[in-house]
MDAnalysis code that builds the backbone (N, CA, C; Angstrom):
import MDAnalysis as mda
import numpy as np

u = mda.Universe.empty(240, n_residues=80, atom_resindex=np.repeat(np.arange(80), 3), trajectory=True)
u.add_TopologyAttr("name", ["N", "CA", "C"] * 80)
u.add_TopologyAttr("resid", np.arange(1, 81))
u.add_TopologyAttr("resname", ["UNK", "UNK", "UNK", "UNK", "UNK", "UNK", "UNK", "UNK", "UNK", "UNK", "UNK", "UNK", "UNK", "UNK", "UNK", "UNK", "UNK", "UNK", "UNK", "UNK", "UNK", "UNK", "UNK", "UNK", "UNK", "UNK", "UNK", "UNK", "UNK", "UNK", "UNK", "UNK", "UNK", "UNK", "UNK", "UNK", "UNK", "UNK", "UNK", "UNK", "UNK", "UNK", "UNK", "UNK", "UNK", "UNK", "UNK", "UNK", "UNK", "UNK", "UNK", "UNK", "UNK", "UNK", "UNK", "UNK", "UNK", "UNK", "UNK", "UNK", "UNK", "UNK", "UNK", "UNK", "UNK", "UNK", "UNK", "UNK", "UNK", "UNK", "UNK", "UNK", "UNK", "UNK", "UNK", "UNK", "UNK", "UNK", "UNK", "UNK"])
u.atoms.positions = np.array([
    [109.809, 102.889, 67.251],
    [110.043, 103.078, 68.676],
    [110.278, 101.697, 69.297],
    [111.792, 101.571, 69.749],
    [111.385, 100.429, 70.209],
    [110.834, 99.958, 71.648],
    [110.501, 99.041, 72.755],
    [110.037, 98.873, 73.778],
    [110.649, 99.482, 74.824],
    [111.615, 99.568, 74.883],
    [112.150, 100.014, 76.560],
    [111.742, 101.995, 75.977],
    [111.660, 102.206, 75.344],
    [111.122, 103.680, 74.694],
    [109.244, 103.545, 75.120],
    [109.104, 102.641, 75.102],
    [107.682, 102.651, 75.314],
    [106.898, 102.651, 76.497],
    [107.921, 102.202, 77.731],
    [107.654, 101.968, 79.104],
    [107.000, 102.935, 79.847],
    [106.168, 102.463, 80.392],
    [105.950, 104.044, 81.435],
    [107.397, 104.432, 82.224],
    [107.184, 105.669, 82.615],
    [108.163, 106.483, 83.092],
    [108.310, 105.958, 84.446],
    [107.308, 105.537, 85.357],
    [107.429, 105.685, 86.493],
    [106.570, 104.407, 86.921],
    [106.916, 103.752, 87.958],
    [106.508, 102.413, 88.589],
    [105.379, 102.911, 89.766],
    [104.891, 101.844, 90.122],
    [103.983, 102.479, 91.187],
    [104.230, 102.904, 92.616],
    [105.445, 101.834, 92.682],
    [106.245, 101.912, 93.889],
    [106.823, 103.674, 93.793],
    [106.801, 104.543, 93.117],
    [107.459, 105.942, 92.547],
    [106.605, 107.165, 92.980],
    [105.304, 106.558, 93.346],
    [104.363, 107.535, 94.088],
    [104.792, 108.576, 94.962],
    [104.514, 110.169, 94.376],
    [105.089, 111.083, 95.215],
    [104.692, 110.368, 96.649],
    [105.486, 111.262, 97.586],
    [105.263, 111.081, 99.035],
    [104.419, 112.363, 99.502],
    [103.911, 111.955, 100.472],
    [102.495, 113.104, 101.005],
    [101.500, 113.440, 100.382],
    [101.140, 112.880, 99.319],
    [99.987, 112.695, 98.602],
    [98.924, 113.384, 99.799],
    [97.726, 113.587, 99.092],
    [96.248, 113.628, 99.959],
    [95.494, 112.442, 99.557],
    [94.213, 112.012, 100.244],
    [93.523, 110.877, 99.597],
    [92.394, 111.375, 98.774],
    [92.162, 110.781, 97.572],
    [91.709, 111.237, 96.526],
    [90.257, 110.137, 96.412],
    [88.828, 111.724, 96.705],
    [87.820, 110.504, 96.514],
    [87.770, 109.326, 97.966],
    [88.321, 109.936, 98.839],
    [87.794, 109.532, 100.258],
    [88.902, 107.368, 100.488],
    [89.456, 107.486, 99.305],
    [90.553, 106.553, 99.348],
    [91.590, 106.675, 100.355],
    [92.211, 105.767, 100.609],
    [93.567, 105.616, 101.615],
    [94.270, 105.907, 100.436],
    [95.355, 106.145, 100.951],
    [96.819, 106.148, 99.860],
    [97.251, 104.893, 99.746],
    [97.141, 103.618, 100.854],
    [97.051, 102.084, 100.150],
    [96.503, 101.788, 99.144],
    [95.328, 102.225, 99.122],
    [94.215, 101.930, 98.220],
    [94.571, 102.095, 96.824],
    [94.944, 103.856, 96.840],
    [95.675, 104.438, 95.698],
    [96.514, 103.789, 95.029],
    [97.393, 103.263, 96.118],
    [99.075, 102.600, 95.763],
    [98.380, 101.710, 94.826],
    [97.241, 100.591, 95.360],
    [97.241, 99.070, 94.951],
    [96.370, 99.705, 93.460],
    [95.576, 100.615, 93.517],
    [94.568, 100.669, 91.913],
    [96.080, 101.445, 90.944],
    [97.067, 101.672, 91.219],
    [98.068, 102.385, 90.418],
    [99.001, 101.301, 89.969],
    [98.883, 100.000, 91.207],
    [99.821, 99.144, 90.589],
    [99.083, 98.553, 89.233],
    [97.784, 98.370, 89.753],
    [96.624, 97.837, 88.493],
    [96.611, 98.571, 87.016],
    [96.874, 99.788, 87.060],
    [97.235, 100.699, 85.696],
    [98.334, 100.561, 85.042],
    [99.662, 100.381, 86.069],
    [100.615, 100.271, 85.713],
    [100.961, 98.628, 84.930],
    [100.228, 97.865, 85.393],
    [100.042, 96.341, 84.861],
    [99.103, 96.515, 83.544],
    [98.320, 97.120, 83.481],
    [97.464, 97.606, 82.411],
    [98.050, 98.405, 81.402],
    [99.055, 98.812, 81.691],
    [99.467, 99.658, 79.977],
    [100.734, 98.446, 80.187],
    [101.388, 97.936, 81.144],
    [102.486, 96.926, 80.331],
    [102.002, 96.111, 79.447],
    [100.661, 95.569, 80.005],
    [100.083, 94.628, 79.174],
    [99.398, 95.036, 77.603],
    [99.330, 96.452, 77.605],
    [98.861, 97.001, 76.306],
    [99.971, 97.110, 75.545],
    [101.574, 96.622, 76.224],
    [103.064, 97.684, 75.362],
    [103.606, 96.157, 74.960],
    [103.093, 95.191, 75.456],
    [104.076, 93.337, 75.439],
    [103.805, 93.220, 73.954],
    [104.060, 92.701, 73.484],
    [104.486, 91.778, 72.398],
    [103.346, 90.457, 72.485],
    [104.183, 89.777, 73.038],
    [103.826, 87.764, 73.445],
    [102.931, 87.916, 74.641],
    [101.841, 87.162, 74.125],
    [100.409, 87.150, 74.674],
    [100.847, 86.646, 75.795],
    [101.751, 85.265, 76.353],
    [101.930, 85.211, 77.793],
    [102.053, 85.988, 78.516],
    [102.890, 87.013, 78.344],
    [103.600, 88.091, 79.350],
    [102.000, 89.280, 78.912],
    [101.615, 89.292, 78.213],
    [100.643, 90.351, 78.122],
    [99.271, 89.768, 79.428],
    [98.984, 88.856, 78.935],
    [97.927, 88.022, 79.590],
    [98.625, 87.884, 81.185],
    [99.779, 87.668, 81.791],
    [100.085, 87.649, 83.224],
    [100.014, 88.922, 83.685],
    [100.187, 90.172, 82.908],
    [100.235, 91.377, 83.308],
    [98.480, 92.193, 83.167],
    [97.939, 91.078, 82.791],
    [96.222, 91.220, 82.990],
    [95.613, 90.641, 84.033],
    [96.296, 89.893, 83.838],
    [95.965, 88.677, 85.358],
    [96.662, 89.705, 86.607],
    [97.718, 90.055, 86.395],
    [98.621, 91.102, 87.818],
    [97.819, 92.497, 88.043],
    [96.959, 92.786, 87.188],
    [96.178, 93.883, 87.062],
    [95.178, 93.503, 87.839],
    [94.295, 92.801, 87.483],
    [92.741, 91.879, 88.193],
    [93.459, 92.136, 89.691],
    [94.594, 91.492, 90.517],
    [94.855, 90.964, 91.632],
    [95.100, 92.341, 92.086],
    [95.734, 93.149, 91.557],
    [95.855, 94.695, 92.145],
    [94.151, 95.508, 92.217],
    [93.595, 94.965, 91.436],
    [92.158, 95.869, 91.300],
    [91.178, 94.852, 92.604],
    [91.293, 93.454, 92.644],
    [91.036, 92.797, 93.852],
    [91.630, 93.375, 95.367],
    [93.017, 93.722, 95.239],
    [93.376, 93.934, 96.899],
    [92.915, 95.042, 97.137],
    [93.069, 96.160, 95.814],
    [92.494, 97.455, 96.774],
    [90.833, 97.611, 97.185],
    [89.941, 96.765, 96.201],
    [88.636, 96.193, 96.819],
    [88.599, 95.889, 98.156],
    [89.448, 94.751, 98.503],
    [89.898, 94.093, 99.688],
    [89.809, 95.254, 101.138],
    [90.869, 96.035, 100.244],
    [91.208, 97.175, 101.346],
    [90.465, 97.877, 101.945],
    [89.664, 98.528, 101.123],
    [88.758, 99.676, 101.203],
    [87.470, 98.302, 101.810],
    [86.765, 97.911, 101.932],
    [86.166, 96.612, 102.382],
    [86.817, 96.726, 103.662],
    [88.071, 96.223, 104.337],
    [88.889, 96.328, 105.126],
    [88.441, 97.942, 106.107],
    [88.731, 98.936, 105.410],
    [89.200, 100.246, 105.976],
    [87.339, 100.598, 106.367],
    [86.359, 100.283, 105.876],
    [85.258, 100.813, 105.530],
    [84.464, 100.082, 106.955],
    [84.958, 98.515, 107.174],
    [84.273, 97.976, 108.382],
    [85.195, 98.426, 109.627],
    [86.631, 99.075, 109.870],
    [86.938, 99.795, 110.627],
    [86.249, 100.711, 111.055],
    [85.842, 101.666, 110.237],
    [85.223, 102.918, 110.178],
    [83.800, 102.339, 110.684],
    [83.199, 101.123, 110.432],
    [81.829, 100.864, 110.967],
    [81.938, 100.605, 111.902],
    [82.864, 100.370, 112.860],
    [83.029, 99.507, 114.255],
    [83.198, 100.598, 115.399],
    [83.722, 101.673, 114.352],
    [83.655, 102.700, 115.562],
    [82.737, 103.281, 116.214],
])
């Protein structure tokens, strides 16, 4: 099999539209932990440890913002 056979099907940016929020999440939230999966199996499909290892590192920063977010969305919700 070779690599472009191996890709996921679908990017994160590909997220049906009108979703519900899942587990009391925003659909930001969603978006950013999906980009983190989606960085997580590229990095399981690479070859060359650079590009594997940046797409671990691009994973961490997606699993950081949606932390961020929800942190973000959660002291909204406290202020009210």
């Amino acid at each position: 099999m070779d690599r472009l056979e191996r890709m996921p099907a679908r990017a994160p940016c590909d997220a049906p539209v009108g979703r519900r929020k899942a587990r009391g999440m925003s659909t930001k939230v969603q978006d950013y932990l999906a980009g983190a999966r989606y960085c997580e199996d590229m990095a399981a499909m690479t070859d060359g440890h650079k590009v594997s290892a940046d797409f671990a590192e691009l994973a961490r920063q997606w699993r950081e913002l949606a932390r961020q977010r929800q942190d973000f969305e959660r002291s909204l919700h406290d202020s009210e």
